[in-house]
Backbone as numpy.savetxt, mean C-alpha at the origin, in Angstrom:
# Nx Ny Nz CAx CAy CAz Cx Cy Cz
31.19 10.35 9.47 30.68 10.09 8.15 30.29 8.62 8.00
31.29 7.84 8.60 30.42 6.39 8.44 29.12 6.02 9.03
29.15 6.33 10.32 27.79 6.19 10.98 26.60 6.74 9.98
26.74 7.74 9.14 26.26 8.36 8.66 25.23 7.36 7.24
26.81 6.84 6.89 26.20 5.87 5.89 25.60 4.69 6.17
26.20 4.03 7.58 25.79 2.67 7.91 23.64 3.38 8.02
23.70 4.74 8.88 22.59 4.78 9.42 21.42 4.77 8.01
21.95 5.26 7.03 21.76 5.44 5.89 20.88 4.46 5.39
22.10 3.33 4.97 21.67 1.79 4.36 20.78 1.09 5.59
20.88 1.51 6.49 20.01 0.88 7.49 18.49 1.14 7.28
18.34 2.41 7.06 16.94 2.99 6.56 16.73 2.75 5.31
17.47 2.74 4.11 17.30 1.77 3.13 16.64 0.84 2.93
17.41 0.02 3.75 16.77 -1.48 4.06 15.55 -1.28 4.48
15.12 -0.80 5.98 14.09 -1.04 6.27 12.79 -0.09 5.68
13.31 0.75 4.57 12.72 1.31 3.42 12.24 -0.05 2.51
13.17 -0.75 1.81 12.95 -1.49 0.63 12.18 -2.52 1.63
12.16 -2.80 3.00 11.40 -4.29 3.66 9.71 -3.39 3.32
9.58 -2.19 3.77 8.05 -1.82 3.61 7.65 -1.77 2.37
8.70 -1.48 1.73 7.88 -1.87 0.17 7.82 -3.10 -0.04
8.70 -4.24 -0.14 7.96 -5.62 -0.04 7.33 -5.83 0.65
6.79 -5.52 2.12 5.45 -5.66 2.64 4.68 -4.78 2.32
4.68 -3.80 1.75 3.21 -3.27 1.26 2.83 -4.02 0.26
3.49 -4.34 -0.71 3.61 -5.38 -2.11 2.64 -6.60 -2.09
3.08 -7.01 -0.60 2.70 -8.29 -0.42 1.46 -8.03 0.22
1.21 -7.19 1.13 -0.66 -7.04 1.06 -1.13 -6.12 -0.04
-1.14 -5.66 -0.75 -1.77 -4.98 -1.53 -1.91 -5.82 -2.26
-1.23 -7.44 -2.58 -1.53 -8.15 -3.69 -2.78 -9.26 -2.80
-2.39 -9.60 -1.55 -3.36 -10.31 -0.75 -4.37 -9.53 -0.65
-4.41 -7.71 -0.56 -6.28 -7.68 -0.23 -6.42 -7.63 -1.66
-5.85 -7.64 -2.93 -6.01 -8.04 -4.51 -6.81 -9.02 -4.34
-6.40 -9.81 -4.21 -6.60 -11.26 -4.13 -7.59 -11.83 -3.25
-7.86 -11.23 -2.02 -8.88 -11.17 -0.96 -10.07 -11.25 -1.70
-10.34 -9.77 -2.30 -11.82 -9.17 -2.71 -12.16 -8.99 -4.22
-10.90 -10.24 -4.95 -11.17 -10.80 -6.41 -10.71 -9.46 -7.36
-9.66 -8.72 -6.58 -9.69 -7.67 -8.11 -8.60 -8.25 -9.01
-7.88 -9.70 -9.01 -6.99 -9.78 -10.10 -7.17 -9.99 -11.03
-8.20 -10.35 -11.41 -8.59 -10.36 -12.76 -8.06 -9.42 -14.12
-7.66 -9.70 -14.95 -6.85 -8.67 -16.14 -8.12 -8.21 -16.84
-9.21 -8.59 -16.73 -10.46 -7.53 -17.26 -10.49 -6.63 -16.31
-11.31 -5.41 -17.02 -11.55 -4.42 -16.14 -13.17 -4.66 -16.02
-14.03 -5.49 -16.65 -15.44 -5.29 -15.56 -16.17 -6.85 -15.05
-16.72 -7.09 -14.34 -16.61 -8.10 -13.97 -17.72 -8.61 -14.59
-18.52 -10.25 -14.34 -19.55 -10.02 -15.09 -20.84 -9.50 -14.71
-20.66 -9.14 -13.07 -21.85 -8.23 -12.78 -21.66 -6.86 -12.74
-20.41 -6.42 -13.87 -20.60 -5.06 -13.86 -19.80 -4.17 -13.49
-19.29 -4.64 -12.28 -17.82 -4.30 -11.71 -16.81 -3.81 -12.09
-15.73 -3.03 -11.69 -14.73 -2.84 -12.12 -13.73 -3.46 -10.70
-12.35 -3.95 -12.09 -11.53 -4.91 -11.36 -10.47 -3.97 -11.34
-9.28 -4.18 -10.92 -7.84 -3.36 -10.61 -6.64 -4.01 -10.62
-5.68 -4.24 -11.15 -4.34 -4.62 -11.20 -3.74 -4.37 -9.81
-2.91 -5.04 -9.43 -2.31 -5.36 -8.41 -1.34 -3.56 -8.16
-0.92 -3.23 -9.52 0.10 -1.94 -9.54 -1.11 -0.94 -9.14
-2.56 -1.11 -9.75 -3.00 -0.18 -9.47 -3.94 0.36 -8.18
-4.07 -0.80 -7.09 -4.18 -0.91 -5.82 -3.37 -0.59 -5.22
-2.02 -1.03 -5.27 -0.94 -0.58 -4.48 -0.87 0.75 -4.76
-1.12 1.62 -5.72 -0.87 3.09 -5.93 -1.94 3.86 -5.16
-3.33 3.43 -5.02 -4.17 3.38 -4.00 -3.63 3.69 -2.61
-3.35 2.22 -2.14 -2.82 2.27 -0.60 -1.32 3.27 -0.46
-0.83 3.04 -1.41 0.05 4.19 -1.40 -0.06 5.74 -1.04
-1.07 5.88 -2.17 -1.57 7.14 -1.83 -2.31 7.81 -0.78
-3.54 6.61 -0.18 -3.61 6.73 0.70 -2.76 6.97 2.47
-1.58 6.15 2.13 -1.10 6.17 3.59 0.04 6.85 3.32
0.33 7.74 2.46 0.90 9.23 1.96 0.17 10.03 2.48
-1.31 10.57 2.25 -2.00 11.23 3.17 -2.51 11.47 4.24
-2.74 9.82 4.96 -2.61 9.27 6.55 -1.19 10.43 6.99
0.17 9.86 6.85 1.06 10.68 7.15 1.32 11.88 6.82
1.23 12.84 6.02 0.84 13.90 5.30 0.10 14.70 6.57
-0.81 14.39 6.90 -2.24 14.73 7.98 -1.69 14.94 9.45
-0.36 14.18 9.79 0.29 14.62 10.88 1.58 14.72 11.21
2.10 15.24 10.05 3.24 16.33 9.77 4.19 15.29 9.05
4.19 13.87 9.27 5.33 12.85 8.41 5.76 12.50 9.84
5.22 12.45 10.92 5.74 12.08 12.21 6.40 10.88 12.35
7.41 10.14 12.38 7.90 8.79 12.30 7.56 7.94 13.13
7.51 6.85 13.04 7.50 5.77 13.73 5.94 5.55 13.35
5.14 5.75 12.29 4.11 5.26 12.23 3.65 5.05 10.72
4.59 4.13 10.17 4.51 4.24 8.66 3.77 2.77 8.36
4.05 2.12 9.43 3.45 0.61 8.65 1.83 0.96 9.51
1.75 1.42 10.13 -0.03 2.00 10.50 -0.54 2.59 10.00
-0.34 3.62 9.04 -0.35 4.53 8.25 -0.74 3.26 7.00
0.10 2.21 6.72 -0.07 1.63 5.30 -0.71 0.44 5.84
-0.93 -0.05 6.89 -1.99 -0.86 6.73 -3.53 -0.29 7.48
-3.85 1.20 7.81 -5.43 1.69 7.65 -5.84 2.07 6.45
-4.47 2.39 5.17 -4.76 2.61 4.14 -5.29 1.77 3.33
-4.39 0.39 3.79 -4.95 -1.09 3.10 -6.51 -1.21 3.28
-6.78 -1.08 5.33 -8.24 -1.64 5.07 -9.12 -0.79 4.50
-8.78 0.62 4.20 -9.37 1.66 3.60 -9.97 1.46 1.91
-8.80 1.48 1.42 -8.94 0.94 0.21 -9.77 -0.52 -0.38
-9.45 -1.11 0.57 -9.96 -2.98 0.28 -11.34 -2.41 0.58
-11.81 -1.90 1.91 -13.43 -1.16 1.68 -13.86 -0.30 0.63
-13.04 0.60 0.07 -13.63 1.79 -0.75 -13.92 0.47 -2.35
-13.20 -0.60 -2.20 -12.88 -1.34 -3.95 -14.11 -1.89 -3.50
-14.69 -2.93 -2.51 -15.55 -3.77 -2.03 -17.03 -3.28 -2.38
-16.90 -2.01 -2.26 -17.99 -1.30 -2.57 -18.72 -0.40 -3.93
-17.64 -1.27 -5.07 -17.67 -0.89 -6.40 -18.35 -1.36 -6.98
């Protein structure tokens, strides 16, 4: 039972580290390709995106990356950063 828990909090952890690194690029390609702005249109027209609402993006995206080949492990931070450059292209092109 302990192993159980240590193995536990271990995946925890390196649960809560991918969410501060997804955090932290989803706010850098934010920030990359100018969507922080708190307006939503830019002045040529554009629409801009909140940092929460990019990350729900790449989220979603590299939910379906993995999704697509069964939840296979060991490929979650590849999975969330083709989603990143995915997304930073699909916004770029707004």
């Amino acid at each position: 039972m302990t192993n159980r828990t240590r193995g536990s909090t271990k995946q925890d952890n390196e649960t809560a580290e991918l969410g501060r690194r997804a955090g932290k690029l989803a706010r850098a390609a934010s920030d990359e390709i100018g969507l922080t702005n708190p307006s939503r249109k830019t002045a040529d027209g554009g629409t801009r995106f909140s940092d929460e609402e990019i990350y729900r993006l790449i989220q979603e995206s590299a939910y379906y990356k993995a999704q697509a080949r069964s939840f296979e492990q060991g490929h979650e931070v590849e999975d969330w950063i083709e989603a990143e450059a995915e997304v930073r292209r699909r916004l770029k092109s707004l």
